[in-house]
Wavefront OBJ file of the C-alpha trace (Angstrom):
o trace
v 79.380 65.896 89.941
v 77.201 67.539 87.398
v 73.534 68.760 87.692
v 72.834 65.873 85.345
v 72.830 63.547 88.246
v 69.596 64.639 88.936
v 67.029 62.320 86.299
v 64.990 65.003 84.321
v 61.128 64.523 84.794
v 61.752 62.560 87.578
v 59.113 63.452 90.662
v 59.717 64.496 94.427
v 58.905 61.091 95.753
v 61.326 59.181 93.248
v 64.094 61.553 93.512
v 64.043 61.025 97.330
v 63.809 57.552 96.923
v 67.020 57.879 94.543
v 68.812 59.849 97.474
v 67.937 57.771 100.187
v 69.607 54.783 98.031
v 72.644 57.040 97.384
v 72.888 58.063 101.417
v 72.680 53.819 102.300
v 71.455 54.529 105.832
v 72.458 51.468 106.341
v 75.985 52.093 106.773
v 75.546 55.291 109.170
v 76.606 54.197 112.309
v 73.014 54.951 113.910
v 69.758 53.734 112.353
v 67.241 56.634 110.994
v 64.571 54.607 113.758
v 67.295 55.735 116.216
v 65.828 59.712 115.665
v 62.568 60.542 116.958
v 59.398 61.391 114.882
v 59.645 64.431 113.281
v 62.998 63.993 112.660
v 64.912 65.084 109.241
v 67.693 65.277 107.141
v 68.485 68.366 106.016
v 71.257 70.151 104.071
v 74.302 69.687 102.296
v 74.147 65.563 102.735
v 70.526 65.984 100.835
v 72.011 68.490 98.148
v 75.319 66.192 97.961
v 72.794 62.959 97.838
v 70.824 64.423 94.555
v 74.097 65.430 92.883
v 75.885 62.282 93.615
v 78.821 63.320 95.027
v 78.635 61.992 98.538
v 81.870 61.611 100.298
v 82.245 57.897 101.988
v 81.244 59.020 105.524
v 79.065 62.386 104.884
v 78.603 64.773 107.566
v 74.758 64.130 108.484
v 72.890 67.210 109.787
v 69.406 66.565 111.191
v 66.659 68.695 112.795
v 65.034 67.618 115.482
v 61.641 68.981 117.177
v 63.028 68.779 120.512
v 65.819 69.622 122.839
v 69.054 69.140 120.463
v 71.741 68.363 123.254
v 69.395 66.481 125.338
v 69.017 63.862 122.512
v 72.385 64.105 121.856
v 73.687 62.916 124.898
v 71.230 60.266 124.997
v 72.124 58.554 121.924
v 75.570 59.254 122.886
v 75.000 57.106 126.160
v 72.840 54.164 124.620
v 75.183 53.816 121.064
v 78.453 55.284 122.087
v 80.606 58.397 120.765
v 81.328 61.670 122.307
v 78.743 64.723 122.715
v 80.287 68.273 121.683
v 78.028 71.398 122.452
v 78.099 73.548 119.275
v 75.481 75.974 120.693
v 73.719 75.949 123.846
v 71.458 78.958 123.205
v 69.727 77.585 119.670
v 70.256 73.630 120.926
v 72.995 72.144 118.778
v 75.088 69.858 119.419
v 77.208 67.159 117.166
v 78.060 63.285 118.333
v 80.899 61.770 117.295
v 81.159 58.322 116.555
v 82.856 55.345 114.418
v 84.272 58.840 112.653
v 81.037 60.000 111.551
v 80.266 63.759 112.457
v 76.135 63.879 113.357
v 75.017 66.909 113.851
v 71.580 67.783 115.673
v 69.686 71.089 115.926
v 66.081 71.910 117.741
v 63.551 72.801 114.639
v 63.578 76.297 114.757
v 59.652 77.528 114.400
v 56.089 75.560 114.040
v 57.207 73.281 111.069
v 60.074 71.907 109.112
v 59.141 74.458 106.122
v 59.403 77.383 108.616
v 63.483 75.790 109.846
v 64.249 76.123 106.226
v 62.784 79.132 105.410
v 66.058 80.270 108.014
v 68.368 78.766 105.934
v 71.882 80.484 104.022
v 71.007 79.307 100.386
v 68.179 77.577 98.537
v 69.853 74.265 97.767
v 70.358 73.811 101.494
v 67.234 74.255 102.153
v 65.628 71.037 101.376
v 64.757 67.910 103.794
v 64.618 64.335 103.780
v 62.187 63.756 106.805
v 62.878 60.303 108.553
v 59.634 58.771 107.681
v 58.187 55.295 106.133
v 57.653 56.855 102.870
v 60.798 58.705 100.922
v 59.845 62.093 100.704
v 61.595 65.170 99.278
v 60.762 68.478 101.299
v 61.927 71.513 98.920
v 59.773 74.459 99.972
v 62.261 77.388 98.278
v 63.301 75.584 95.360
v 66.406 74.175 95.735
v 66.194 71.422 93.394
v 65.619 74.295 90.646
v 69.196 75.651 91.816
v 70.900 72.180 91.306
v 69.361 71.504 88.390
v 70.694 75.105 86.713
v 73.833 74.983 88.390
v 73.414 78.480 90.420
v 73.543 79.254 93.998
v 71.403 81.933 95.321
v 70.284 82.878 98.961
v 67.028 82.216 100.612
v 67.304 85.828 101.796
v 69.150 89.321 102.568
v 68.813 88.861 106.138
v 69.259 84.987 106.382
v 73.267 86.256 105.037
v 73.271 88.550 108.255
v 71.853 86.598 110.820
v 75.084 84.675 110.622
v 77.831 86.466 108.011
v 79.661 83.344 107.532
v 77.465 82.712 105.107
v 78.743 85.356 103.009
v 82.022 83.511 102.844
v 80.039 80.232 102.535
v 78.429 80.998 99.458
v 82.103 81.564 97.541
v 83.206 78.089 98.888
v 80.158 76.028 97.869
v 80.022 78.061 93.885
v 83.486 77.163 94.319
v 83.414 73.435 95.167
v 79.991 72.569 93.015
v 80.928 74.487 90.453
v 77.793 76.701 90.298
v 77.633 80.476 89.567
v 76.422 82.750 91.982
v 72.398 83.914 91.431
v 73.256 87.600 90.556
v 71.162 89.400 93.580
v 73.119 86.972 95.847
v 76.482 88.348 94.625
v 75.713 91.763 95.523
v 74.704 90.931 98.834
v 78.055 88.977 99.419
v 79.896 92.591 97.969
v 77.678 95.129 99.540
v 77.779 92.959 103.539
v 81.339 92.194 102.879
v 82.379 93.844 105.844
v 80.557 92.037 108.152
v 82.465 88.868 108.117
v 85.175 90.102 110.371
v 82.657 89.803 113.160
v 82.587 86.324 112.797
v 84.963 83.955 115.291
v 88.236 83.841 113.838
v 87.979 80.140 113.274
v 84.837 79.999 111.822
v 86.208 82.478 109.125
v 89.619 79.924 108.869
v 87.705 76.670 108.072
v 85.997 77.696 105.384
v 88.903 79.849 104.010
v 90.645 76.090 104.162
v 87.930 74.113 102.792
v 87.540 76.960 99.552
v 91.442 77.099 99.803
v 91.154 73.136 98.830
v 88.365 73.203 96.445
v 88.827 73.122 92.592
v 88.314 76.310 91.629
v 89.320 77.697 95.242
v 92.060 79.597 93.567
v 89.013 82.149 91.289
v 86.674 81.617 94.874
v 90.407 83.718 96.866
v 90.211 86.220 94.349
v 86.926 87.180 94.733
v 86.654 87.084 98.188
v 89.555 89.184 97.517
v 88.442 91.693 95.157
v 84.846 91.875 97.155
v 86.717 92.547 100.375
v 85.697 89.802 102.436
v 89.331 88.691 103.416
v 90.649 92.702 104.129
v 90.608 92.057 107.713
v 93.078 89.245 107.664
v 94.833 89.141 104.451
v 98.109 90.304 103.802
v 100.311 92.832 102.591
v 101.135 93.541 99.760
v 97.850 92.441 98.578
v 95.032 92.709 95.934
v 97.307 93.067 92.249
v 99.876 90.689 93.653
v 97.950 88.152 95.284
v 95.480 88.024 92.158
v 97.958 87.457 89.815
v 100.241 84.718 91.803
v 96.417 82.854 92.326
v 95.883 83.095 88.648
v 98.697 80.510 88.651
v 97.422 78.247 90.827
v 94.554 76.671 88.956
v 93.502 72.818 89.449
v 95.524 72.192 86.257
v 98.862 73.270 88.110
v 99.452 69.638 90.633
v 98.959 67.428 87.083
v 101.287 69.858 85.007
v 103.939 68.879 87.657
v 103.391 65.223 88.439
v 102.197 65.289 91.870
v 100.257 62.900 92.755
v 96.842 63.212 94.751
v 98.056 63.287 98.059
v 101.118 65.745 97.061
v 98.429 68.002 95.371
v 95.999 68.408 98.555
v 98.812 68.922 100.159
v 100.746 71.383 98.347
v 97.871 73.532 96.278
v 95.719 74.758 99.413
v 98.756 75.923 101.204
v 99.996 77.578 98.366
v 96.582 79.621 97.872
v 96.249 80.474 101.241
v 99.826 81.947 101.349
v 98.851 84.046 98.678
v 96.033 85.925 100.763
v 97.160 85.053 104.076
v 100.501 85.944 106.294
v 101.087 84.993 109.240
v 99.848 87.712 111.031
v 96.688 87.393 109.271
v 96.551 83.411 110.774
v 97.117 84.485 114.110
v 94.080 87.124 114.188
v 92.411 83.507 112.862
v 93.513 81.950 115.381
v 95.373 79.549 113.552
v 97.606 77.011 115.040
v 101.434 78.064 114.837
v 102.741 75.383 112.718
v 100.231 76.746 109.946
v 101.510 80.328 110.705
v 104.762 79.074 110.347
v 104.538 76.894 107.525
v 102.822 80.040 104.906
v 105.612 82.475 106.555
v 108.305 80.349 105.590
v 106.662 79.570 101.592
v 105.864 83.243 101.203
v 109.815 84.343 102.608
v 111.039 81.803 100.230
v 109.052 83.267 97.362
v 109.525 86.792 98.019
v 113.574 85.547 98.084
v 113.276 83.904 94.805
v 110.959 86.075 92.976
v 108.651 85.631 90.164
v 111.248 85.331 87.430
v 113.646 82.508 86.247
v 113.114 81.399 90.645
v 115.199 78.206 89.807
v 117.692 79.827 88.421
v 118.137 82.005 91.440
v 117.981 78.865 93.816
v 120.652 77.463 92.152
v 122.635 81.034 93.127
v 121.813 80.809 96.430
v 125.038 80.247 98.736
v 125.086 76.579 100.430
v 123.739 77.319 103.962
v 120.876 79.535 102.213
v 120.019 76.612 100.129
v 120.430 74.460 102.832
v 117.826 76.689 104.736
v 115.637 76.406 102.207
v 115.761 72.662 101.928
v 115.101 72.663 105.992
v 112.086 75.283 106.163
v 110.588 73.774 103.386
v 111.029 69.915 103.768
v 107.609 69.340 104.437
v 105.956 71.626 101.682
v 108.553 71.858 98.789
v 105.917 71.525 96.128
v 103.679 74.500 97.039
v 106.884 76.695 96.225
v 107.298 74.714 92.836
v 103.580 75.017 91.662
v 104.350 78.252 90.142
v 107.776 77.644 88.689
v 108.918 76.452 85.040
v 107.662 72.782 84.472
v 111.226 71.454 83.801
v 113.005 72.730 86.453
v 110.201 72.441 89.245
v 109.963 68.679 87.926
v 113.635 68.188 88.971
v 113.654 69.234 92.238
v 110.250 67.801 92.737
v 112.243 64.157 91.587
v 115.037 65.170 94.338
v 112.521 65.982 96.967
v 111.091 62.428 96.284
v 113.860 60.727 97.061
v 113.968 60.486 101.309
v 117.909 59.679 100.671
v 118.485 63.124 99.541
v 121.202 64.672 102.061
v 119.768 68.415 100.427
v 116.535 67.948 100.002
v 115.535 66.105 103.326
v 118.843 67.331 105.351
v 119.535 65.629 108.715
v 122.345 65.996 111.127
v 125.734 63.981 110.226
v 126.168 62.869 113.754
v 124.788 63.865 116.533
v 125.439 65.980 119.630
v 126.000 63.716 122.297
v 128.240 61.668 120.183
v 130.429 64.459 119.769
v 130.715 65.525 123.418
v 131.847 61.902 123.976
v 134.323 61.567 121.458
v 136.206 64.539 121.459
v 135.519 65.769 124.773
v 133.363 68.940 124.368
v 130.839 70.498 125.785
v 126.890 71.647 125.825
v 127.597 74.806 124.363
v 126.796 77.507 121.200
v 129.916 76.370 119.540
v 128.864 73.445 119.600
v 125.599 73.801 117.791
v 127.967 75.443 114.936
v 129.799 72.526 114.572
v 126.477 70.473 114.084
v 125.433 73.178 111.677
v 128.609 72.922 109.855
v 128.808 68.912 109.463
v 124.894 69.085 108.181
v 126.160 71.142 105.648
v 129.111 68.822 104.793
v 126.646 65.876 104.789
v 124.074 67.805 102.685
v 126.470 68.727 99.846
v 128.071 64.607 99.817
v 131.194 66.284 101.596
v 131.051 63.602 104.295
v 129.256 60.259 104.703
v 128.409 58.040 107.609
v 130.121 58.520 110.881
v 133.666 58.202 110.471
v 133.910 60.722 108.240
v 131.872 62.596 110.169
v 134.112 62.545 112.997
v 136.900 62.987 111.249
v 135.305 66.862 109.698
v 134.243 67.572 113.580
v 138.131 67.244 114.043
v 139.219 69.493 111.140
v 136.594 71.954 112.243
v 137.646 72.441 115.803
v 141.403 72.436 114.859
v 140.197 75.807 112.783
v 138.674 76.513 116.017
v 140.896 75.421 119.309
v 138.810 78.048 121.260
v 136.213 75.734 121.409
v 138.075 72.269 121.621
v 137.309 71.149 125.978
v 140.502 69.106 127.176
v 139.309 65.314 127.096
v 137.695 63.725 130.275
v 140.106 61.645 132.076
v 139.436 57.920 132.484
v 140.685 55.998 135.171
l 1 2 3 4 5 6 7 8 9 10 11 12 13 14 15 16 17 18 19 20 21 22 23 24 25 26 27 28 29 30 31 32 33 34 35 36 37 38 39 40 41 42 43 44 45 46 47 48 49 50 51 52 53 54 55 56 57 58 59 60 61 62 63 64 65 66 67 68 69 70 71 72 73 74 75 76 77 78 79 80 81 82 83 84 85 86 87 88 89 90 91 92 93 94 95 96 97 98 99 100 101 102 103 104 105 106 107 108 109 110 111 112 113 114 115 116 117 118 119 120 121 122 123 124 125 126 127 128 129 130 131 132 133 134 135 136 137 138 139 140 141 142 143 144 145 146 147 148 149 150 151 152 153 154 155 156 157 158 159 160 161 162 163 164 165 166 167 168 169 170 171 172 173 174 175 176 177 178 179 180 181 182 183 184 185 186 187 188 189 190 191 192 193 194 195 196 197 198 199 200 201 202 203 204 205 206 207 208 209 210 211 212 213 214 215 216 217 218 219 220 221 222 223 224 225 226 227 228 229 230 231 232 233 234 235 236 237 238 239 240 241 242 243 244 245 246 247 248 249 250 251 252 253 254 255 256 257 258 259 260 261 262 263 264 265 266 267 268 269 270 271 272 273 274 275 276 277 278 279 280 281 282 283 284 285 286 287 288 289 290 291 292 293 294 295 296 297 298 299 300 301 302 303 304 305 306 307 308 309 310 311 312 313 314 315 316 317 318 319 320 321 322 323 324 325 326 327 328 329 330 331 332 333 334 335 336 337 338 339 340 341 342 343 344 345 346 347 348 349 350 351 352 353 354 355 356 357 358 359 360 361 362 363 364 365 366 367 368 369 370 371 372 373 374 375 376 377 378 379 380 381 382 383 384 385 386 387 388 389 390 391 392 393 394 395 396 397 398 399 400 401 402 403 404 405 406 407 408 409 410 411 412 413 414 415 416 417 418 419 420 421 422 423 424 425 426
């Protein structure tokens, strides 16, 4: 995606007619004649459509100059999908359907140029109105902002009606690539503190969606440095945070070898763990398995350090590393994305490998088994012994269940407190 998508000297009417071709309306899962007069497209799907970098199934936002939920539920009954209230008070609502996201919102004034006179930033505020004829509305000059690569606000106030916005306009410089107009920049520094009265998830979804763009790493600084995130983020912050996001660039997933869906896995959890903690999630409102997941990276980092952390891995006693392996199954590379190609590159082949006993540890044998076959009971003990033959397995020290049986023994004759007299069988 490059402003170059846009054809210099090219006029309002053709470069609608070039997005319209680039949207295929044809493929959305409801016509454009299923909209009522007046109808329009507005947005990022028109700013995405001139810069050609529409996603398969784009989220479609269109104002309507009527009751939002109303029509909403009605196309909802007569083509299928489900109806989700976003906001009763202004009239928008979103329908769901064949996973496309639709979202429709009453015009807001007398005319389509007075909706997007309301709008966050200049290069959302342009319209592709569902007529015959293609048509490009850009009152504000938005298509001036695409075509010199900068993002700056329709207004001062249109920031504070909703402070999102503020956060908003780091994520989209972030994920086109644009710089920010310098006015707007100030108003994003200066307002910072009103984003924390923003819904805590609002403020989390676009945190995730910068945390995942290219540059999302330079977009977490700034918000850091500008004080947008001081509500939430976490301590010790600012130098720290800063310099471990420094080192998590775009360039860091190729450096490594992971492949695409390792890297959108691995590099936006690792950049939000840098700002966020878990307490920070759960004033979010995060779900606990996210909490959980950036506690456990950022434990594991603040255990290893910043220098030579392989190295003190490999120092690590076996149930630590075992630990390790267990909190971090699932996210192994976003602790290697900062650590010394070679040796990052070695566990990374390990961690590859499902068959690893360390790397993706599982229980020798399990519970039940045990009580069976040597006669023991539900009890803390035994969850030691399970403990103990993971280890063994994890470290090749026993293999398959034979041998694992045969360690359970050797373990609870080191133990007799904890060895239950065998059930008699008549």
């Amino acid at each position: 995606m490059t402003p170059a998508a846009i054809p210099a000297g090219a006029t309002a009417s053709q470069l609608a007619a070039l997005a319209w071709r680039r949207l295929n309306p044809e493929r959305w899962p409801l016509p454009p004649q299923a909209f009522p007069t007046g109808a329009a497209l507005v947005g990022g799907a028109v700013r995405d459509a001139l810069l050609d970098r529409l996603p398969p199934q784009p989220d479609l936002d269109l104002v309507v100059p009527e009751d939002a939920i109303a029509l909403c539920r009605q196309l909802g009954r007569r083509h299928g999908g489900s109806v989700v209230v976003l906001d009763a008070e202004r009239s928008i609502a979103r329908l769901v359907i064949q996973g496309w996201s639709i979202d429709l919102a009453r015009r807001e004034g007398d005319c389509l140029e007075q909706d997007l006179g309301r709008r966050d930033y200049r290069l959302n505020a342009m319209a592709l109105p569902l007529g015959a004829e293609p048509q490009l509305l850009d009152p504000l000059q938005g298509l001036t902002d695409l075509r010199q690569g900068q993002l700056m606000a329709v207004a001062e106030a249109n920031l504070l009606d909703d402070p999102l916005r503020l956060l908003r306009g780091v994520r989209l410089a972030c994920e086109l690539g644009f710089a920010l107009e310098p006015q707007t920049q100030r108003w994003l520094q200066v307002h910072h503190a009103r984003l924390a009265d923003v819904a805590g998830e609002r403020v989390l979804a676009e945190l995730e969606k910068l945390a995942a763009s290219p540059t999302g790493s330079v977009g977490l600084a700034q918000g850091l440095a500008w004080g947008l995130l001081q509500p939430w983020q976490a301590a010790p912050a600012a130098p720290e945070a800063a310099a471990l996001l420094e080192q998590l660039g775009p360039e860091q997933p190729q450096r490594l070898g992971l492949n695409g869906t390792e890297a959108q896995q691995a590099l936006p959890l690792a950049r939000l763990a840098a700002v966020l903690d878990g307490a920070g999630l759960q004033r979010l409102r995060s779900s606990r398995r996210l909490q959980q997941r950036v506690e456990q990276l950022r434990r594991w980092r603040q255990r290893l350090g910043a220098e030579s952390p392989d190295a003190r891995a490999e120092r690590l006693s076996e149930a630590e590393r075992l630990r390790l392996q267990r909190d971090l199954e699932e996210d192994l590379p976003a602790l290697l994305l900062t650590w010394p190609t070679e040796a990052a590159q070695a566990w990374l082949r390990r961690w590859r490998d499902p068959n690893d006993p360390l790397f993706h540890p599982r229980a020798a044998i399990d519970g039940l088994t045990l009580q069976r076959e040597l006669g023991l009971k539900a009890s803390p003990r035994l969850g030691s012994l399970l403990q103990h033959l993971m280890l063994q397995r994890a470290f090749g020290r026993v293999q398959g269940r034979l041998e694992a049986l045969e360690a359970a023994q050797r373990w609870l004759e080191r133990h007799p407190a904890d060895v239950q007299p065998a059930p008699r069988r008549d």
